[in-house]
C-alpha positions as CSV (number, residue, x, y, z in Angstrom):
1,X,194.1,252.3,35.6
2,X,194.4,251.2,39.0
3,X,192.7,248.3,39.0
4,X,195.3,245.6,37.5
5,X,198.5,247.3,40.1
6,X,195.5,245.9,42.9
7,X,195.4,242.5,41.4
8,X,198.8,241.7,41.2
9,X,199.6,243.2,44.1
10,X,197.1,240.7,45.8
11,X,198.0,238.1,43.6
12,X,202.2,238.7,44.7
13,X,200.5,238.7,48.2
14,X,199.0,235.9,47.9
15,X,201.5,233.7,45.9
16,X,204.4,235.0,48.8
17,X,207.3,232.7,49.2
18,X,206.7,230.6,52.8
19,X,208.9,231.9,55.5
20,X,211.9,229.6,56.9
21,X,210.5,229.3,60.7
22,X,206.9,227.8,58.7
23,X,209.2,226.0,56.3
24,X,210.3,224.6,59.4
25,X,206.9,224.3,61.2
26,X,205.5,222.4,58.4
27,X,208.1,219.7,58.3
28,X,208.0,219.2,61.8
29,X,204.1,218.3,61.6
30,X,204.5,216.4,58.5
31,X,205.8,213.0,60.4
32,X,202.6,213.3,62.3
33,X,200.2,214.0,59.5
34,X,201.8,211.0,57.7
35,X,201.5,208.6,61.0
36,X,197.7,209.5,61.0
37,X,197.1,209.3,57.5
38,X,198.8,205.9,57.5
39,X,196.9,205.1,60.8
40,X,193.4,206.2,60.5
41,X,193.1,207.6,56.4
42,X,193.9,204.2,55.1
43,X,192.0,202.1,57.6
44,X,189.1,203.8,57.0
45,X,188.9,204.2,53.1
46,X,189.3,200.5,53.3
47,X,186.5,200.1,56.0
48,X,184.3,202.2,53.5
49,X,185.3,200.0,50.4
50,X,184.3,196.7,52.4
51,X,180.8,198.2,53.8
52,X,179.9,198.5,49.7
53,X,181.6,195.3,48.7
54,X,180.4,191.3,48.9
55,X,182.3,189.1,50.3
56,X,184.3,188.8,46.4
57,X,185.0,192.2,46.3
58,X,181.8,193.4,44.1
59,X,180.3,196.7,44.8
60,X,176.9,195.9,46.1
61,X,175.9,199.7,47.2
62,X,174.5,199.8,50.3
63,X,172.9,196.4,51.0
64,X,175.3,195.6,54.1
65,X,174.4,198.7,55.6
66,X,170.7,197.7,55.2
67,X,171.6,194.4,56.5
68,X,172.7,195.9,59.2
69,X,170.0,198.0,60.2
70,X,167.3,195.4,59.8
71,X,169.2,192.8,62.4
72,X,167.0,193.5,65.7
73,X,170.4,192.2,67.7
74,X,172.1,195.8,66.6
75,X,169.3,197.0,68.8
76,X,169.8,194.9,71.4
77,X,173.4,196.3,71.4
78,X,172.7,199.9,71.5
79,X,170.4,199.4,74.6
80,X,172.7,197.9,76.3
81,X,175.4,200.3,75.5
82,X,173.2,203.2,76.3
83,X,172.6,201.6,79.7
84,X,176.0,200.9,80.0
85,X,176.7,204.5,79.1
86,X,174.2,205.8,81.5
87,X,175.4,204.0,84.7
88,X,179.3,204.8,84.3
89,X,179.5,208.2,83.1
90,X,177.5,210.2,85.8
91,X,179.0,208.1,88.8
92,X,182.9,208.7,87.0
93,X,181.6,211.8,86.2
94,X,180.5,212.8,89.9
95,X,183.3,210.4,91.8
96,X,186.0,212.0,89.9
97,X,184.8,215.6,90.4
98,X,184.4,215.1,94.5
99,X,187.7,213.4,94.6
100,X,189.5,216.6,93.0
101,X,187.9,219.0,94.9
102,X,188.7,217.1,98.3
103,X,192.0,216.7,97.5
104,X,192.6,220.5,96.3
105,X,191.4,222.4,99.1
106,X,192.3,219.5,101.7
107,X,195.2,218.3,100.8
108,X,198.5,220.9,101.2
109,X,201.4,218.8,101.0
110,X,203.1,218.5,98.0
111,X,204.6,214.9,98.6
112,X,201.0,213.4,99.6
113,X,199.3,215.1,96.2
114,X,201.9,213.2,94.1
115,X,201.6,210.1,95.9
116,X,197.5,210.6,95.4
117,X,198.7,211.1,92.0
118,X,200.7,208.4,91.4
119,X,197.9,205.7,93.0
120,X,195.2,207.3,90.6
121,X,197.4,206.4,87.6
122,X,198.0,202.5,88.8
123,X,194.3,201.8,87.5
124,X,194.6,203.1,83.9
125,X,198.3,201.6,83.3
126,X,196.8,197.9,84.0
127,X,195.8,195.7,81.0
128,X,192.1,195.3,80.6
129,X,192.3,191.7,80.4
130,X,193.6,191.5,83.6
131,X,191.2,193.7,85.0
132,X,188.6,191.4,83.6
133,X,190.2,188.3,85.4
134,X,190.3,190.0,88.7
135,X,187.0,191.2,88.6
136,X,185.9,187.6,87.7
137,X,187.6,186.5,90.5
138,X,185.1,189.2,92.8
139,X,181.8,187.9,91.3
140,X,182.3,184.4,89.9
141,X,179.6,181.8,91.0
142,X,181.3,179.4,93.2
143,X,184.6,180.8,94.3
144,X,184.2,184.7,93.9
145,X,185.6,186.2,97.0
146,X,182.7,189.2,97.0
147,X,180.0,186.1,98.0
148,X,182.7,184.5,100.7
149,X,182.8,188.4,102.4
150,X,179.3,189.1,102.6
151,X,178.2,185.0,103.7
152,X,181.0,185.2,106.5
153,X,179.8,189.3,107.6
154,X,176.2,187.6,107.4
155,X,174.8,189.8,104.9
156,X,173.7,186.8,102.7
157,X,172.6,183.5,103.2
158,X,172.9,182.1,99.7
159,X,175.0,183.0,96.9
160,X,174.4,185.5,94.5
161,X,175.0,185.0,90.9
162,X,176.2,188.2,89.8
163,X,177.1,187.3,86.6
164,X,173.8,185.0,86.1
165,X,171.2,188.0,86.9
166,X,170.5,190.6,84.2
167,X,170.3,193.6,86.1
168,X,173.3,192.8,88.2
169,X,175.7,191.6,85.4
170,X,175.4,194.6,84.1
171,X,176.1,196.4,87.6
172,X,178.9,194.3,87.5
173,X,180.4,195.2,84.1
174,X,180.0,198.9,85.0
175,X,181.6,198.7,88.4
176,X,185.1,197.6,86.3
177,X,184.6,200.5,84.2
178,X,184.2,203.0,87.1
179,X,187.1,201.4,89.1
180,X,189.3,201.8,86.1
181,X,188.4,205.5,84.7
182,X,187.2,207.6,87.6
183,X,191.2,208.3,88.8
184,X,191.2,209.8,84.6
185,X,188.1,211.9,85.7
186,X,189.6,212.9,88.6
187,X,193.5,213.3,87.0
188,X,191.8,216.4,84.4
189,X,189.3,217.7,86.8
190,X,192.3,218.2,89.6
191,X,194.5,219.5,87.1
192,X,192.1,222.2,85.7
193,X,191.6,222.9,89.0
194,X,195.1,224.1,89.8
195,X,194.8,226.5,87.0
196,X,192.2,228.6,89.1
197,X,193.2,232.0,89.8
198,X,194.3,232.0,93.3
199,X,193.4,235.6,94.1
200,X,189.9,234.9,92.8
201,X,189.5,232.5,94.8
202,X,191.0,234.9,98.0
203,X,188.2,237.1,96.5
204,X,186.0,235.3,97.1
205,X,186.8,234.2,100.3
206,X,187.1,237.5,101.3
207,X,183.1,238.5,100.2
208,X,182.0,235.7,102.6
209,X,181.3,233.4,99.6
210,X,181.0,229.3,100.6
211,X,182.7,226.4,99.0
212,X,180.0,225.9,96.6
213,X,179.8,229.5,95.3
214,X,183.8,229.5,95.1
215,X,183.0,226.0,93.0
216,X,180.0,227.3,91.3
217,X,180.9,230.8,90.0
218,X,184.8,229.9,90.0
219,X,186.2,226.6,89.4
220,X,183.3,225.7,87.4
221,X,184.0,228.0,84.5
222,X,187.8,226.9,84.5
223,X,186.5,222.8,84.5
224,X,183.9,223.5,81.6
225,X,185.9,222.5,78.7
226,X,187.5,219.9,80.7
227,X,184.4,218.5,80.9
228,X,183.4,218.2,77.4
229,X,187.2,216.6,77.2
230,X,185.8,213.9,79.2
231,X,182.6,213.4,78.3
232,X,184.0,212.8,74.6
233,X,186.9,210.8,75.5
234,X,185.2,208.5,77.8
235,X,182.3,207.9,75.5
236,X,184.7,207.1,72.5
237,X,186.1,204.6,75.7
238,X,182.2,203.0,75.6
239,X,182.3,202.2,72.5
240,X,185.3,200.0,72.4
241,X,184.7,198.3,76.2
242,X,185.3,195.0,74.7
243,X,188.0,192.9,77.3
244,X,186.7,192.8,80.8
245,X,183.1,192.7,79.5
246,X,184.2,189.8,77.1
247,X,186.0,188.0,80.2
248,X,182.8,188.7,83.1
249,X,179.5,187.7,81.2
250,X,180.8,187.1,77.0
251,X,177.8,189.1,76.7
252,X,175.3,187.5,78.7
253,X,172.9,186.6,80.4
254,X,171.4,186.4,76.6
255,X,171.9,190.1,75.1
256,X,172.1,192.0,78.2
257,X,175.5,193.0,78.6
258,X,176.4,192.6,74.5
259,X,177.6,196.1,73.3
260,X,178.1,197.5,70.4
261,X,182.0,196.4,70.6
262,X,181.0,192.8,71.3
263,X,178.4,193.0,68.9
264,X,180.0,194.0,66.0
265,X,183.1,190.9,66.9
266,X,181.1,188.5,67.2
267,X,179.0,189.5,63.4
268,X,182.6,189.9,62.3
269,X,184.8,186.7,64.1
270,X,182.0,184.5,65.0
271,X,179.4,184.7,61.6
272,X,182.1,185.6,59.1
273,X,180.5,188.4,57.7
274,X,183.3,191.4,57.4
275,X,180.2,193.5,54.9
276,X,178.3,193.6,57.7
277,X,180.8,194.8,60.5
278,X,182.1,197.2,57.9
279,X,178.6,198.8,57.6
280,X,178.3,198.8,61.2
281,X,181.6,200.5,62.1
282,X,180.8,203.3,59.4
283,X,178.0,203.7,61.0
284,X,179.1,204.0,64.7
285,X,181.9,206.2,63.0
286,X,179.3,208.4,61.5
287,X,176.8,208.6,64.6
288,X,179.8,209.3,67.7
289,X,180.9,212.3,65.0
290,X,177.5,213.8,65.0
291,X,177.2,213.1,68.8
292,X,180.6,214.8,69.4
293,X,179.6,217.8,67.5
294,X,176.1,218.3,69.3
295,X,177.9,217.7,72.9
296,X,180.7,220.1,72.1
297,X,177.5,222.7,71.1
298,X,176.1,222.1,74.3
299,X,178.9,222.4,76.3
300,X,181.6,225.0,73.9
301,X,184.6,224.9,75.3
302,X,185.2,229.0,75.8
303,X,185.2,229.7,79.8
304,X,182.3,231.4,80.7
């Protein structure tokens, strides 16, 4: 007999009437559900439609995708974006982490941390195409000012062809990227920092405990999820390096310096064949969502 009281009660539970403050919530997210269903939804189903489809619109399964994977250039690519990968992240990674920590427990003033501030931004603000041209202007063959400095310090006696050489075009590329995104690394980093306790870190101080214990066993557990924050954002950053990279070497010498971004262009703009890219941005899609999910297990974002 008290059995069917219990379901409706749970069914009038569950079947309540939304309150007016999440009435409210809800239509204040809506604008920005529909802005990212319109942005990235859409985009995407269609990206999906044209990875299956020929280039009249007939569903061909998944022969682009094997197209894709049997090209040895899309090998190529990942090499070089794995390098690429491997030679900016650590030194953003590392530059970014030093320069917070100098300028918290060095710098005091108030007026000289927002000018610090301020400077670190100027690098991410700036087009990337005109961060290309300068940096062409540094290593360029002929007229690049970093072969005037060193010839006239007498470090070299004959020009260097950055941009010629495979190992150091791809140096090359990198330092751009590092230039540009170490002031982001450092931007989190110093602002997770100012979140630290300061009477743990008094603690601390107070059981004799040096700077890198106070980093270690303190400011380290506050930067942890900052770091998986940075480590995702500037790997989805990798992926679409396209514009300096483009500008310095187009890719060259040969494949050295072709990532996945150019890559994929140059199959789309330069071979005409939109089945193909398609495949390969569902796939890059696909792989960078599994990769995010194994960093973010590696590194969970709960403070130790």
């Amino acid at each position: 007999m008290n059995v069917l009281p219990a379901r409706t009660s749970s069914v009038r539970v569950g079947r309540r009437r939304l309150s007016r403050d999440e009435r409210l919530g809800y239509l204040l997210i809506l604008p920005s559900l529909g802005a990212v269903f319109v942005v990235v939804t859409i985009p995407f189903v269609l990206v999906v439609i044209q990875s299956i489809s020929s280039e009249d619109g007939t569903l061909i399964g998944l022969r682009n995708f094997t197209r894709a994977l049997e090209n040895p250039l899309l090998y190529d690519a990942i090499r070089a974006t794995a390098e690429y990968t491997v030679l900016v992240l650590p030194v953003e990674i590392l530059l970014g982490l030093s320069f917070a920590l100098l300028v918290h427990r060095t710098v005091l003033r108030p007026g000289l941390r927002a000018a610090i501030y301020v400077l670190a931004i100027l690098p991410l603000v700036v087009p990337p195409v005109a961060i290309g041209v300068v940096a062409r202007l540094i290593y360029a063959p002929g007229y690049g000012v970093l072969n005037v400095i060193l010839e006239r310090l007498g470090l070299m006696h004959q020009e260097v062809n950055w941009l010629g050489d495979p190992t150091l075009a791809m140096l090359a590329v990198a330092s751009v990227d590092v230039w540009q995104w170490t002031p982001f690394v450092y931007l989190v980093l110093f602002s997770g920092l100012q979140t630290v306790p300061r009477e743990s870190v008094e603690a601390a101080q107070i059981d004799g405990a040096n700077w890198w214990a106070q980093f270690r066993y303190i400011d380290l557990a506050y930067l942890r999820p900052l770091f998986v924050l940075i480590i995702f954002f500037r790997l989805a950053d990798v992926l679409r390096v396209f514009d300096h990279v483009f500008i310095l070497t187009g890719g060259g010498p040969g494949t050295t310096t072709q990532l996945l971004s150019l890559y994929m262009y140059r199959v789309e703009f330069k071979f005409f064949d939109a089945g193909q890219a398609a495949a390969l941005a569902v796939l890059v899609l696909v792989s960078f969502s599994l990769l995010y999910s194994l960093i973010s297990r590696a590194l969970p974002l709960e403070r130790a």
